[in-house]
C-alpha positions as CSV (number, residue, x, y, z in Angstrom):
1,X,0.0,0.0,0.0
2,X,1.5,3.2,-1.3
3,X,0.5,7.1,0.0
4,X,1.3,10.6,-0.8
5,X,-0.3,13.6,0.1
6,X,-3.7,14.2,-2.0
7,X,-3.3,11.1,-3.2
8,X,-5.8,8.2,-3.0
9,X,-4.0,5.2,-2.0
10,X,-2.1,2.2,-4.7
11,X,-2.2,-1.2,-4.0
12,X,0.1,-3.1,-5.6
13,X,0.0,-6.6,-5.5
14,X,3.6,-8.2,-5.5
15,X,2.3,-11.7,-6.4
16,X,1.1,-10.4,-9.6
17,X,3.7,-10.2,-12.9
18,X,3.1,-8.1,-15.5
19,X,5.2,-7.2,-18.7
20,X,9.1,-6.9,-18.3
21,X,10.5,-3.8,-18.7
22,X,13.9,-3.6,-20.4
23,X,17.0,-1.1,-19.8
24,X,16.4,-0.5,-16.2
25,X,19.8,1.2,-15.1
26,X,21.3,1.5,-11.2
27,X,24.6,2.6,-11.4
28,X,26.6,0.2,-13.5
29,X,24.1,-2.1,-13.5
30,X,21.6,-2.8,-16.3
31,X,19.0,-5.2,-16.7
32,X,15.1,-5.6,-17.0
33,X,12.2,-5.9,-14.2
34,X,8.8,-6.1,-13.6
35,X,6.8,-3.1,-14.8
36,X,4.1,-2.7,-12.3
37,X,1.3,-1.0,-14.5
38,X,-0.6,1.6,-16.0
39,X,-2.3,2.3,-12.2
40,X,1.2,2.5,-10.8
41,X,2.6,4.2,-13.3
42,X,-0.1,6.9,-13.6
43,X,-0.4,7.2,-9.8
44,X,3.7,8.4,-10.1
45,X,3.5,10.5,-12.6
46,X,0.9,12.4,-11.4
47,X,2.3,12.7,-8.2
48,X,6.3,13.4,-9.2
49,X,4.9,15.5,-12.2
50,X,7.2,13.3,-14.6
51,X,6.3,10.0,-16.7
52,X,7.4,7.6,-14.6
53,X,7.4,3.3,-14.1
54,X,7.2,1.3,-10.9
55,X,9.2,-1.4,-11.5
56,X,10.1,-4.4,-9.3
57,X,13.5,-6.2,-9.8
58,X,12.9,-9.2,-11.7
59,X,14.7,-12.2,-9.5
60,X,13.5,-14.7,-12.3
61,X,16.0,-13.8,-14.7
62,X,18.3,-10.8,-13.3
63,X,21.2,-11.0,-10.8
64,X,22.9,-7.5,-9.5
65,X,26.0,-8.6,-7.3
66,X,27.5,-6.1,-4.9
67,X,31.2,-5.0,-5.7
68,X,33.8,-7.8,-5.2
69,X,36.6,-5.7,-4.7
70,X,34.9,-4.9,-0.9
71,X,32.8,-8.4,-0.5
72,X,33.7,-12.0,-1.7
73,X,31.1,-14.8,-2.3
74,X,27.6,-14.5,-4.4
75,X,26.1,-11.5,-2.8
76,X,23.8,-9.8,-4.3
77,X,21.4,-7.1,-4.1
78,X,18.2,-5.7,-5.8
79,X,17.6,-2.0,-6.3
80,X,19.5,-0.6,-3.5
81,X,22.2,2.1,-3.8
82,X,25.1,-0.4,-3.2
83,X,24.2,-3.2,-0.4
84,X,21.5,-5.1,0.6
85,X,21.6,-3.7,4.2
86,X,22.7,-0.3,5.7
87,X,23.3,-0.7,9.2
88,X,23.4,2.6,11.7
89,X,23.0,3.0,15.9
90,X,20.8,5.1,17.3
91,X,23.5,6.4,19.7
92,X,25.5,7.6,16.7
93,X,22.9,9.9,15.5
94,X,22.2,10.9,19.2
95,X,26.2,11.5,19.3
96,X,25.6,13.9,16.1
97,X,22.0,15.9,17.0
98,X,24.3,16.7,20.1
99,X,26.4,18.8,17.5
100,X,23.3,20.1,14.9
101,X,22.0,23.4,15.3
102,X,18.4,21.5,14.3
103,X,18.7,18.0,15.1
104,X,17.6,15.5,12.2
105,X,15.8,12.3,12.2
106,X,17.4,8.9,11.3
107,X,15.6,8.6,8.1
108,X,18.2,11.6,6.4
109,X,20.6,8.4,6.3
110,X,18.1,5.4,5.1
111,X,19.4,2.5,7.2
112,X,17.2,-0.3,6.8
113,X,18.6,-1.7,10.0
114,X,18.8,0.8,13.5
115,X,20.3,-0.8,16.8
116,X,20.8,0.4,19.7
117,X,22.5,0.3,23.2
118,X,26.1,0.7,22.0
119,X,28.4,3.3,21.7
120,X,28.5,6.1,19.3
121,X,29.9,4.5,15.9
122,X,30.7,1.5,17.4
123,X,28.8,-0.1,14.1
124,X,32.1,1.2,12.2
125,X,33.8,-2.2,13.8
126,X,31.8,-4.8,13.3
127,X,33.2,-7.0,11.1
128,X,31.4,-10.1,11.9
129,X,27.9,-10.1,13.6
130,X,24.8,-11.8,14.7
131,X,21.0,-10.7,15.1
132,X,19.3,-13.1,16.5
133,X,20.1,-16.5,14.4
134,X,21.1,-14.5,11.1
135,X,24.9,-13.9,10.5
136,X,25.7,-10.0,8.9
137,X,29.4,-9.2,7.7
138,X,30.7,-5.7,7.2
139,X,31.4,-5.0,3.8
140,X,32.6,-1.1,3.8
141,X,31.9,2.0,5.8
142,X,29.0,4.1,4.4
143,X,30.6,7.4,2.7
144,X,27.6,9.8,2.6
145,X,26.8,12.1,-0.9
146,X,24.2,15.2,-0.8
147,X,21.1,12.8,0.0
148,X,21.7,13.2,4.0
149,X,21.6,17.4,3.7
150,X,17.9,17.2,1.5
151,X,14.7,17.5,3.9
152,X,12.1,14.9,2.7
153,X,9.4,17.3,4.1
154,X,10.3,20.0,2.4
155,X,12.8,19.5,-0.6
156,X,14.9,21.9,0.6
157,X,19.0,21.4,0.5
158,X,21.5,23.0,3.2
159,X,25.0,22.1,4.1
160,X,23.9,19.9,7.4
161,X,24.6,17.1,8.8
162,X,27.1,16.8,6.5
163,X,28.9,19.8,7.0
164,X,29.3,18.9,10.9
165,X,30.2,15.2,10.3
166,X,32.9,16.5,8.4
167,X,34.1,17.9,11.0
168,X,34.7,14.7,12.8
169,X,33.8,12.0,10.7
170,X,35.7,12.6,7.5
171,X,38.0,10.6,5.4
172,X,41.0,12.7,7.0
173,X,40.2,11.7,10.4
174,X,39.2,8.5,11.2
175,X,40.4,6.9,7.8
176,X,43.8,9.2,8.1
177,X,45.8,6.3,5.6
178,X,43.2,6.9,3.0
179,X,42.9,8.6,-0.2
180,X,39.6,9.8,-0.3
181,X,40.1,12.3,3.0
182,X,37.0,14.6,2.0
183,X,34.5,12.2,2.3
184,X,32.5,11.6,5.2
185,X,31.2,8.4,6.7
186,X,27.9,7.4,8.6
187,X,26.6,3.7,8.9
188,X,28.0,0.7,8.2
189,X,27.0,-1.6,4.5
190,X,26.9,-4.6,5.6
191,X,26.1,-8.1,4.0
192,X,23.8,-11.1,4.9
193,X,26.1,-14.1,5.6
194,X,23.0,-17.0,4.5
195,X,25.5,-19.9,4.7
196,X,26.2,-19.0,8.2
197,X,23.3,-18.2,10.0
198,X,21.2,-20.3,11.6
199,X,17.7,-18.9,10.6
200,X,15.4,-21.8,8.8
201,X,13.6,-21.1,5.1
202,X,9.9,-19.8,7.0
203,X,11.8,-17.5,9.5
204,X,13.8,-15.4,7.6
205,X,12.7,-12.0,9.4
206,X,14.3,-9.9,11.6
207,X,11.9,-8.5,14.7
208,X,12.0,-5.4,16.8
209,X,14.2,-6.1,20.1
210,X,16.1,-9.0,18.1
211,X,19.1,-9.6,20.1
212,X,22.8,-8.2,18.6
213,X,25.6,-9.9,19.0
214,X,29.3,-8.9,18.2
215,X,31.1,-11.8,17.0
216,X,34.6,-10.0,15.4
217,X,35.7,-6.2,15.4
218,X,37.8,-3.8,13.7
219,X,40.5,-2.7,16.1
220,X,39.8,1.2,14.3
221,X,37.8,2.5,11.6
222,X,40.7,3.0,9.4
223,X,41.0,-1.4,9.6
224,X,37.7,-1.4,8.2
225,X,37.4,-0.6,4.4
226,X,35.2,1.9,3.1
């Protein structure tokens, strides 16, 4: 079920296939995937104000691998940016908000996993991990672009957070061996290790309050790679 403001609400049924759409494009990536239809694709359009296609990544036939020079094995991901998971701590962004003028919700940074009750940027170290029964492995520290400085409520740009965390979470300072000293880093991409955990086939979901445990750390950010 999808919503916008002054918008009646889509349902789109992800059980349903309809024709493949070819040329679909995420980075270097290109390949086809499920267009999901004229109601979806008017409901966009009028909403964005652009002709525009809802498309679902088409597992049947398509494979998108993340990059091998940071992860090795067969792991893949769909539509993401890079990584199947983004992994962040609520105490980092408290550690930051402490720093902001206007403090800023957890959302400017997109992690599709939040934990909490560990130190600030402790997620930088975790190489190896558990929640609950599934098994996670860093892959690289998450260098932030322009995204994390645009309000979704408003649309409007400015130079925060990024302008603070670069401050104190730049390239030059915890990565101080590195080349790429201007960039600045927030959150963890991190990878599901499948042939590792313990999770059976019907209970592959993570749950509120799961359990983390630390299994094999970093000794420093600049260890990590990113």
């Amino acid at each position: 079920m999808l919503k916008a403001p002054g918008m009646e609400p889509l349902k789109v049924c992800l059980n349903k296939q309809y024709e493949v759409a070819d040329d679909i494009t995420v980075w270097e990536w290109t390949g086809s995937a499920w267009d999901e239809g004229a109601e979806a694709s008017q409901w966009f359009s009028d909403y964005l104000g652009n002709p525009t296609k809802l498309v679902r990544f088409n597992t049947a036939s398509e494979v998108r691998k993340v990059d091998p020079d940071y992860v090795e094995g067969q792991y893949q991901t769909f539509f993401s940016d890079g990584y199947p998971f983004l992994i962040a701590s609520q105490e980092s962004l408290d550690a930051l908000n402490e720093l902001l003028e206007e403090p800023i919700l957890m959302n400017r940074f997109r992690p599709n996993i939040l934990v909490e009750g560990c130190e600030p940027y402790s997620e930088d170290l975790w190489r190896d991990f558990k929640i609950s029964s599934f098994s996670f492995q860093g892959a690289k520290l998450c260098y932030r672009c322009k995204i994390p400085t645009i309000n979704q409520e408003t649309a409007k740009v400015g130079p925060e957070p990024n302008e603070t965390l670069m401050k104190y979470r730049s390239g030059q300072i915890i990565r101080p061996n590195d080349k790429n000293k201007k960039r600045v880093y927030f959150g963890h991409d991190i990878v599901w290790n499948w042939m590792e955990s313990s999770a059976k086939e019907d209970g592959k979901v993570l749950k509120l309050g799961d359990p983390v445990y630390v299994i094999k750390k970093f000794s420093s950010p600049a260890e990590a790679a990113a």
